[in-house]
C-alpha positions as CSV (number, residue, x, y, z in Angstrom):
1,X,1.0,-12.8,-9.4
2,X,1.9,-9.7,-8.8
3,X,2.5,-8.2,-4.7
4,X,1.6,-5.1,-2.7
5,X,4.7,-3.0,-1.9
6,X,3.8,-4.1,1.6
7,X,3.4,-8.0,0.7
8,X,7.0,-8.1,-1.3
9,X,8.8,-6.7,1.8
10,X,6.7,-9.4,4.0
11,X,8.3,-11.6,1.6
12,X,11.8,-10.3,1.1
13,X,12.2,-9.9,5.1
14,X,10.8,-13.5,5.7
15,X,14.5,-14.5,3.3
16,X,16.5,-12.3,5.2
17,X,14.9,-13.0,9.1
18,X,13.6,-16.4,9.1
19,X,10.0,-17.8,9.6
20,X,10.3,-18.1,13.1
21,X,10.5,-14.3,13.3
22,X,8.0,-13.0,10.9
23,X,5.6,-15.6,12.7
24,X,6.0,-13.0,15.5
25,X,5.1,-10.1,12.9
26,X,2.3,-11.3,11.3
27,X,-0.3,-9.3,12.8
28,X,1.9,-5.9,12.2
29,X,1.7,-7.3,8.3
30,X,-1.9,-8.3,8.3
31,X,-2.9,-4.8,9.3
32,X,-0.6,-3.2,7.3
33,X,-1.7,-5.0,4.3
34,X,-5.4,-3.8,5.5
35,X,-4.3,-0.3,5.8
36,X,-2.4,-0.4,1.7
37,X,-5.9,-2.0,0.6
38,X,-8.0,0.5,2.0
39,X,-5.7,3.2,0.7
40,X,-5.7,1.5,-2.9
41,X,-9.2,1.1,-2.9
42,X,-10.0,4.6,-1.9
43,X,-7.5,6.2,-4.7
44,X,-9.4,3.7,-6.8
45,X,-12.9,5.2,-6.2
46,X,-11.7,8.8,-6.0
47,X,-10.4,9.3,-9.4
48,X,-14.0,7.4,-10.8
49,X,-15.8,9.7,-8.5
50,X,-14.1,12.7,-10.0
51,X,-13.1,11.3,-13.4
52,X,-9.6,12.6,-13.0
53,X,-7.9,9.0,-14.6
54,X,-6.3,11.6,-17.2
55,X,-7.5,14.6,-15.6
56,X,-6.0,17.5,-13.1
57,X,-3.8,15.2,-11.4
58,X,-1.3,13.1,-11.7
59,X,-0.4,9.9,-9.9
60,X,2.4,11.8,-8.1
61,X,0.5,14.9,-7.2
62,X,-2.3,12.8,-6.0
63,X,0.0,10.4,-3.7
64,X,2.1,13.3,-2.4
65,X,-1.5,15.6,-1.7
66,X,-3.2,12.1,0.6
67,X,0.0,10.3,1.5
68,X,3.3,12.6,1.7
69,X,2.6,14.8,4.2
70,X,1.7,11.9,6.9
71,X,4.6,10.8,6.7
């Protein structure tokens, strides 16, 4: 099965912390795993909305227009 960039760091710092601490996380992780669906989900339905899966855009320009500037 593949994970969510967010899920596979949930699972690489549960090795490296412990249980016992990312038991004290897991809220932080459930939202952020919220947030990375409805961000997927909404990438999803823009390109079918504007048929751009091969179109003006790339992946990159696309993440870097919604997402990099946030940051």
């Amino acid at each position: 099965m593949k994970h969510t960039a967010v899920e596979q760091l949930q699972v690489n710092l549960s090795i490296s912390l412990g249980r016992d601490i990312m038991r004290m996380l897991f809220n932080e992780f459930e939202q952020a795993k919220e947030i990375e669906k409805e961000q997927i989900v909404d990438a999803y339905w823009t390109s079918y909305k504007e048929g751009q899966y091969s179109g003006d855009k790339t992946a990159d320009e696309y993440y870097n227009e919604t997402y990099k500037s946030k940051q």
